[in-house]
N, C-alpha and C positions, 0 to 999 in steps of 0.2 A: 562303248557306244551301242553295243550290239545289246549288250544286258539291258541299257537302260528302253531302247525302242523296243523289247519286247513288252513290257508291261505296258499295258493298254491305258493309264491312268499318266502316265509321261506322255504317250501318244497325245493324249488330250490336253497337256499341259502345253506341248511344244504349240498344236494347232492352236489352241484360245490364243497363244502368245502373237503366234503369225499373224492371225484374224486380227490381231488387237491392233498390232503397230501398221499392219494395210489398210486396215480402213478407218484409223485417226488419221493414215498418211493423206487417204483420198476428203476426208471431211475437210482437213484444211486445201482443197482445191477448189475451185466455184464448179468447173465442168464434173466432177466425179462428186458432187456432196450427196448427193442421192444414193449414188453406189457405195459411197461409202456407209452410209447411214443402215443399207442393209445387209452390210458385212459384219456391222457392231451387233447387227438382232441377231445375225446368228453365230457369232462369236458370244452374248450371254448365252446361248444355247447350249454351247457349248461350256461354258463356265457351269450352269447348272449341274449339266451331266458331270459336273467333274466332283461336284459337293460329295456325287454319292459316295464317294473315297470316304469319308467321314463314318459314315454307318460300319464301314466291313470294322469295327472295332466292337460294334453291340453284337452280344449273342443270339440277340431276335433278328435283327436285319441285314446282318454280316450274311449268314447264308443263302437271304430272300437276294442279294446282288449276284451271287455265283450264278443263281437259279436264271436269274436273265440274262445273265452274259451268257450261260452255255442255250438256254432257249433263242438269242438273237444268234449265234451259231447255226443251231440248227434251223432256222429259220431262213440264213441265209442261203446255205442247201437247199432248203427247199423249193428259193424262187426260182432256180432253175429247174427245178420240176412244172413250176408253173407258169412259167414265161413261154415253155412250147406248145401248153394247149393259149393262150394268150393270144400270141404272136399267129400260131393256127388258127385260130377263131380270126380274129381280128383285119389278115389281109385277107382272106376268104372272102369276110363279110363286104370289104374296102373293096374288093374287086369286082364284086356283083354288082352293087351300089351305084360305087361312083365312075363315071367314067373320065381319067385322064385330068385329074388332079393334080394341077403343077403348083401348087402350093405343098411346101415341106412338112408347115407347121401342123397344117390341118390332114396329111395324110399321115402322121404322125397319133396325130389324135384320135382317129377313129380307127389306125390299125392296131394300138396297143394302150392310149388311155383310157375308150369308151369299154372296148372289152372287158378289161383291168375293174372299172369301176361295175361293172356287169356285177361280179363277185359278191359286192356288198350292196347291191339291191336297186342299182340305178338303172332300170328299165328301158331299155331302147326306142324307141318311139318312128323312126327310118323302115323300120322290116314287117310292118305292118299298113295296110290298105287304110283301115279305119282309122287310125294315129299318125297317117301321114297329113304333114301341115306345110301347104308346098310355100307358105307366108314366111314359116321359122328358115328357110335356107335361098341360096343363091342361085338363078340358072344358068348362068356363065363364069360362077366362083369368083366373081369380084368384089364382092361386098368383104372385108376383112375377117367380120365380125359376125361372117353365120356361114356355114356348111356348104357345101357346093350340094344341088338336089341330085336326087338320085334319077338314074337314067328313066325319061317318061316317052310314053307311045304319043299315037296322033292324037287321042283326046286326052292331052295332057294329064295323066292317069300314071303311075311309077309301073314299071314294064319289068321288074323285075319278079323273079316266081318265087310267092309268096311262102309256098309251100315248102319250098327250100330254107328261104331264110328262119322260117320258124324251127325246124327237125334241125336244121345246123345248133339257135340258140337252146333251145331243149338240151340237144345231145353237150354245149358245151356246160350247160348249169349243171348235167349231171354227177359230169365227171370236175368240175373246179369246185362247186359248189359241196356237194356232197361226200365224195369220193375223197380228192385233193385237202379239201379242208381238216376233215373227219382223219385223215392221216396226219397233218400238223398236231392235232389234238393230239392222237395218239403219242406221237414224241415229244412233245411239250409236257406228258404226264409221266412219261418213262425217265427224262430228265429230272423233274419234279421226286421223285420217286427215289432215284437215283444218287441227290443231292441230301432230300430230306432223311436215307438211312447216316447218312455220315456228318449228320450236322454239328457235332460238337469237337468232332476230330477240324473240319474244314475251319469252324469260328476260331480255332487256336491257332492254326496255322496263318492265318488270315490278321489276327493278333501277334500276334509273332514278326509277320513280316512291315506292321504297321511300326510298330514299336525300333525293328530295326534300324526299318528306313529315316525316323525320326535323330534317330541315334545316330545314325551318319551322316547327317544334315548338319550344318556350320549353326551355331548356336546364335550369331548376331544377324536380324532382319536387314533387309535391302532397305538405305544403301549401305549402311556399315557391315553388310555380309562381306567386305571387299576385305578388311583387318583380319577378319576369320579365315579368308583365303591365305594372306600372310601369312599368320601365325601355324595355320597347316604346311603350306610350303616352308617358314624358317624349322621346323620340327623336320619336315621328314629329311633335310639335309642336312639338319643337325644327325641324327640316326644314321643318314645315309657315310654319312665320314664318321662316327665312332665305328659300324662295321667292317667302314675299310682301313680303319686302323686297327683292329680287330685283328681282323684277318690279315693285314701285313704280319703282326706279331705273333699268330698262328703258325703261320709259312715260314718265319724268321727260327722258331724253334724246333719247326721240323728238320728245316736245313739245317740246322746245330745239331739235332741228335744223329741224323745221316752223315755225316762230315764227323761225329765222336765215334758212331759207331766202326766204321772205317778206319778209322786212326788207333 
């Protein structure tokens, strides 16, 4: 069991399986067929990602899958590099802003989704005088479906220092944007790099282990895989009793020649 959950390609076999039979379970329910219904979209998700087993057997795109499985690796290291300027930018910004936000969803949001989408180009529009729109948010955070406003003086004007919130988003593009990024790049190419010197050692191996695992697989499809199971189990107990008759008659002639040689 331990061999088989290490390879990432079983991992995704067991989940599609689990995703499959949960949410056929919830579809035939009336109260869950919605939840079910998005359990199935993202169980083919996962069926897709599984197809890619198929390629690591071509010698052009068997290597190009290592290259993403070790870059989603290092990729994943990395968000913890970038979750703490995130999560710093994010309540900072969330604490100046708003004040006293008892909704979860939306403090949630503005401490670490708006930041987060900061990254890739979506421009804050809250930390600025001239782009504040006191129309797009809430002033007692009840509206569900827009922002609570940011804290405003006697002429209802946003009261917070402007000056600040700009040097903070500056200082944090610099460092996520620039810096942070330009570092992924970097090891995403040292991988690439890394992968592409030994490409034709990796595709064999890779070949090798496809072929194996074919080979060890019961030759009859579901559901007559179940005769295949037999016929491997009456075999290995066939085997399993000629060794230990085997071996009785081993031990039987040892003790004959220890009992002659004494005699």
């Amino acid at each position: 069991a331990r061999m088989y959950i290490n390879d990432l390609w079983n991992i995704l076999d067991v989940l599609s399986i689990l995703l499959f039979i949960i949410g056929l379970a919830f579809r035939l329910t009336s109260k869950l067929f919605y939840a079910g219904k998005v359990l199935l979209c993202i169980d083919f998700v996962v069926f897709c990602l599984r197809l890619m087993a198929i390629f690591t057997i071509s010698r052009t795109l068997g290597p190009k899958i290592i290259i993403v499985r070790r870059m989603m690796m290092d990729m994943f290291f990395f968000m913890f590099l970038l979750s703490i300027w995130v999560v710093a930018y994010g309540v900072a910004k969330q604490g100046i802003l708003i004040h006293n936000d008892n909704r979860l969803d939306w403090i949630v949001r503005g401490a670490v989704y708006e930041p987060y989408l900061i990254i890739f180009g979506n421009f804050p529009t809250n930390i600025d005088y001239t782009a504040f729109n006191i129309d797009s948010c809430s002033m007692n955070g009840t509206d569900p479906l827009k922002p609570k406003c940011p804290v405003l003086n006697e002429n209802q004007t946003p009261a917070f220092p402007e000056w600040l919130t700009i040097i903070m988003l500056c200082v944090y593009l610099l460092f996520a944007n620039i810096l942070l990024l330009n570092l992924l790049i970097a090891i995403f190419n040292f991988t690439f790099q890394e992968v592409q010197d030994n490409t034709d050692r990796i595709w064999k191996f890779q070949r090798y282990e496809l072929i194996k695992e074919y080979h060890s697989r019961p030759a009859a499809p579901p559901p007559f895989i179940i005769f295949s199971h037999l016929y491997l189990f009456i075999s290995k107990l066939k085997r399993c009793c000629i060794s230990t008759s085997a071996l009785e008659k081993t031990a039987f002639f040892h003790l004959r020649a220890i009992i002659l040689m004494f005699l």
